[in-house]
C-alpha positions in Angstrom: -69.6 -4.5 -47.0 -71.2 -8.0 -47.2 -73.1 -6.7 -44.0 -74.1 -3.6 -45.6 -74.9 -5.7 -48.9 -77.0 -8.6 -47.0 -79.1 -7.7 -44.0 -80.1 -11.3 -43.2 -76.3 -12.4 -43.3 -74.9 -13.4 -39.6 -71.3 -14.2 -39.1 -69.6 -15.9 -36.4 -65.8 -15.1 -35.8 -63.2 -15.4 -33.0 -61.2 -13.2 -31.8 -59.2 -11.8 -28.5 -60.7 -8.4 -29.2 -64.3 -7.1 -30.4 -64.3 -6.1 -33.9 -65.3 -2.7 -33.3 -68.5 -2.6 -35.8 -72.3 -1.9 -36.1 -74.5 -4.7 -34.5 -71.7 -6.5 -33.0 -72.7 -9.0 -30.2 -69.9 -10.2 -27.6 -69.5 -13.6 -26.2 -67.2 -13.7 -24.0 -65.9 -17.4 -23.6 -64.7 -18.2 -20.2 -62.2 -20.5 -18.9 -64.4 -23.5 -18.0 -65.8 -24.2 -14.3 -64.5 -27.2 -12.3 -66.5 -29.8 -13.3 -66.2 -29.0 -17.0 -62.7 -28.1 -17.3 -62.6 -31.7 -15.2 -64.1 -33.4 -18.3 -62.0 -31.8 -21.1 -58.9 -32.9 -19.5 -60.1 -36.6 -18.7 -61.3 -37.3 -21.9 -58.0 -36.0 -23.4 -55.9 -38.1 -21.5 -57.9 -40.5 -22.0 -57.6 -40.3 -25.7 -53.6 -40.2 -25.0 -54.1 -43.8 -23.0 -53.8 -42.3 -19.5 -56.0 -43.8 -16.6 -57.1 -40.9 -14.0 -60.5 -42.7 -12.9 -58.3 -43.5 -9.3 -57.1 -40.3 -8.5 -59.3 -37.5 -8.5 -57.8 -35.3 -6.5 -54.8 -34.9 -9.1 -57.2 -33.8 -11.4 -58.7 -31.2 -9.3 -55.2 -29.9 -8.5 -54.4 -29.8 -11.9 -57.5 -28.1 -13.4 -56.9 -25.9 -10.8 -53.6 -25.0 -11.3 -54.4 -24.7 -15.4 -57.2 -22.0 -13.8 -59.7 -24.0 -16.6 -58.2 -22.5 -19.7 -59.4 -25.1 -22.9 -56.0 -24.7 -24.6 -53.9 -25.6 -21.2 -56.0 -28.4 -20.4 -55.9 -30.3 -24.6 -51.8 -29.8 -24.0 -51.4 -30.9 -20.4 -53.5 -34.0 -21.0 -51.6 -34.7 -24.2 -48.3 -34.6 -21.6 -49.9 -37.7 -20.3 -48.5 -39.8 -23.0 -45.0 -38.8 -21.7 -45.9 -38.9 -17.8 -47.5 -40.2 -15.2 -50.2 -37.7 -14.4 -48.8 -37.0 -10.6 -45.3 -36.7 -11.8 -47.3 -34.4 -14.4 -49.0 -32.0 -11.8 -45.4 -32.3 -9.7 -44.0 -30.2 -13.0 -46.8 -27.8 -13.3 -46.9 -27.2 -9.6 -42.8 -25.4 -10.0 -43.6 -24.0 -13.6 -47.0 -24.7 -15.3 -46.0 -22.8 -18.7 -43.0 -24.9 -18.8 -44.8 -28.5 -20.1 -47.3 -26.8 -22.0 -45.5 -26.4 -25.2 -46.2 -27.2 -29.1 -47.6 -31.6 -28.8 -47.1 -33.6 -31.8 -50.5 -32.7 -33.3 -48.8 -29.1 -34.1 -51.7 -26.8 -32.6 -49.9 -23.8 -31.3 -48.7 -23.6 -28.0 -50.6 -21.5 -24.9 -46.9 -20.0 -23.9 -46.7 -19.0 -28.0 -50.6 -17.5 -27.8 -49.8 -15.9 -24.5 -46.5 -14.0 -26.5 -48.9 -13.0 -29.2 -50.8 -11.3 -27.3 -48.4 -9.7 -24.9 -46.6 -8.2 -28.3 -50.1 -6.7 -29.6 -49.6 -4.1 -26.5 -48.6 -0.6 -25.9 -46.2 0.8 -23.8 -48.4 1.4 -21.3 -50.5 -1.4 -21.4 -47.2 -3.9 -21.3 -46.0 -1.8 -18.3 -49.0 -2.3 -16.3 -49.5 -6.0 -17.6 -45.9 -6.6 -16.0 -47.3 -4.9 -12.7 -50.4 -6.6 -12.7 -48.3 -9.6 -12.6 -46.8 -9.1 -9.2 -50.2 -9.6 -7.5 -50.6 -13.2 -6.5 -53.9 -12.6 -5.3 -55.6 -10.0 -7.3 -55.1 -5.9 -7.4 -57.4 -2.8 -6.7 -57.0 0.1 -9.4 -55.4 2.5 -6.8 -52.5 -0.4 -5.8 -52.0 -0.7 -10.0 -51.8 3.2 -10.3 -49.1 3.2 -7.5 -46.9 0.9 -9.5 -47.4 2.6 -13.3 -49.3 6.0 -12.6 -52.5 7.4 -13.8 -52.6 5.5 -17.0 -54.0 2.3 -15.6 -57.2 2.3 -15.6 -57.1 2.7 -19.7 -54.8 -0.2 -20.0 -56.7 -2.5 -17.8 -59.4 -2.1 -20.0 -57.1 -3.2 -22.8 -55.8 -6.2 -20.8 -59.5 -7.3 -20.0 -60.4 -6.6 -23.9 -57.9 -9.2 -24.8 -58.4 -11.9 -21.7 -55.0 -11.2 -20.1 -56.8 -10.4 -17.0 -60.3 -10.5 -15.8 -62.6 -8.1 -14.0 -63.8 -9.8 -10.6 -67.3 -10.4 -9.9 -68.7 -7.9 -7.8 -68.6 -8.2 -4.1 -71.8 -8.3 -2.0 -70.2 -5.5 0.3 -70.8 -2.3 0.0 -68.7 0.1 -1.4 -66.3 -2.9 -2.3 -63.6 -1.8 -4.5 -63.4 -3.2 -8.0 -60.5 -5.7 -8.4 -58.8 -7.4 -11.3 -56.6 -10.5 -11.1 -54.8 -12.7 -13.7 -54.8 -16.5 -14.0 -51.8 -18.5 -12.9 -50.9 -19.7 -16.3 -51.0 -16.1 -17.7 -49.2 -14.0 -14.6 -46.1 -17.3 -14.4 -45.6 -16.6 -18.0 -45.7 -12.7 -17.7 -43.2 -13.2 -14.7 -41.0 -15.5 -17.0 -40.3 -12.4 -19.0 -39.5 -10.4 -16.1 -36.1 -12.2 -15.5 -33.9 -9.0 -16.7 -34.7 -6.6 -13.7 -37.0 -4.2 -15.8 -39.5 -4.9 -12.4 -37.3 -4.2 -10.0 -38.3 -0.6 -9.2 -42.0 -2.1 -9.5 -41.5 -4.5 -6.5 -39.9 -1.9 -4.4 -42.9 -0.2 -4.9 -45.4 -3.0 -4.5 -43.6 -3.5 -1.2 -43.9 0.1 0.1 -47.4 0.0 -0.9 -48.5 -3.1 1.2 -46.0 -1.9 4.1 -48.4 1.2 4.2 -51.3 -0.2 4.4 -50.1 -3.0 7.2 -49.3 0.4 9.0 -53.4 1.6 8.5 -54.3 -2.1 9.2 -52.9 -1.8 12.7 -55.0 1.6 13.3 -58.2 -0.3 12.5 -58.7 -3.9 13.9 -61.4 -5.5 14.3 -62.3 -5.4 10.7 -60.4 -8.3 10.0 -62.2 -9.2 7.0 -62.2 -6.2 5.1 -58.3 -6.0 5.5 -57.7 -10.2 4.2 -59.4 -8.7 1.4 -57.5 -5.6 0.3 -54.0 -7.4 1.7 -54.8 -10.7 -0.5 
């Protein structure tokens, strides 16, 4: 109403989905690029009392393994206080949702955001998040709809709404299909709820499908690099 009240009024508000309503403007904000996401983390563990100015290269891996999400990178860095920041990136390469919990300057947790907004979904939309989750290197819509049906095209639009998975920029070849993919920190914690065999039918599937398609690969070489990308 205060919109409808005061034309000249502007509001800015966060959120992990658009509001829905008359001359709303999206900005979608992005996990940070390499040399940025770089910076956060430095100058957090800096704050914390860590020195990283002689390895570089652990903070690339890091960053890199943290896919440049803002909230990762403040709680990793704050870990530097407890570790050294190789023994640090050692414990993020097995399980990188497993250091990033609640520091001591109580801002919430990514693994407790992630659970937010994996409970906000439907059925359907869980479902396909937990297949989406099986592809380590990105998915195609018709490799989704052979793991949880016709349906999945709707939720991905869902899961991109709320920045549990991304849309891929477009490729420069033609006819390129579209493909999604999910960033490590999201799919190992999606996986971590996985543990009680509700995927199992899923991965027998997910095998089948790729078994299939090595079978057309073998029909057709010589186009090498159009089959790396649809068997990544």
């Amino acid at each position: 109403s205060l919109l409808l009240d005061i034309p000249t009024l502007h509001l800015l508000v966060t959120s992990r989905v658009r509001l829905g309503i008359t001359g709303e403007h999206e900005i979608a904000v992005r996990p940070l690029a390499p040399p940025a996401a770089s910076e956060l983390f430095v100058a957090r563990a800096g704050e914390a009392g860590a020195e990283l100015g002689d390895d570089p290269a652990v903070v690339t891996e890091i960053v890199d393994l943290l896919s440049g999400f803002p909230l990762a990178l403040e709680l990793a860095a704050a870990r530097t206080r407890h570790l050294p920041p190789r023994a640090l990136l050692d414990r993020l390469r097995v399980r990188p949702s497993e250091l990033l919990n609640e520091d001591d300057s109580g801002r919430r947790s990514l693994s407790e955001a992630l659970s937010w907004a994996v409970s906000s979904l439907r059925t359907e939309e869980h479902v396909a998040l937990r297949a989406a989750a099986l592809f380590p290197g990105g998915w195609t819509l018709p490799a989704l709809e052979r793991l949880c049906g016709a349906r999945a095209l709707d939720a991905m639009s869902v899961l991109v709404d709320t920045g549990l998975v991304v849309l891929e920029p477009a490729s420069s070849e033609e006819h390129a299909e579209a493909r999604w993919r999910m960033f490590d920190v999201v799919r190992e914690h999606v996986l971590a709820q996985c543990d009680d065999g509700s995927t199992d039918a899923m991965v027998s599937t997910y095998l089948e499908h790729y078994l299939e398609l090595l079978g057309s690969a073998n029909e057709t070489l010589g186009r090498e690099q159009e089959w790396f990308r649809v068997l990544a």
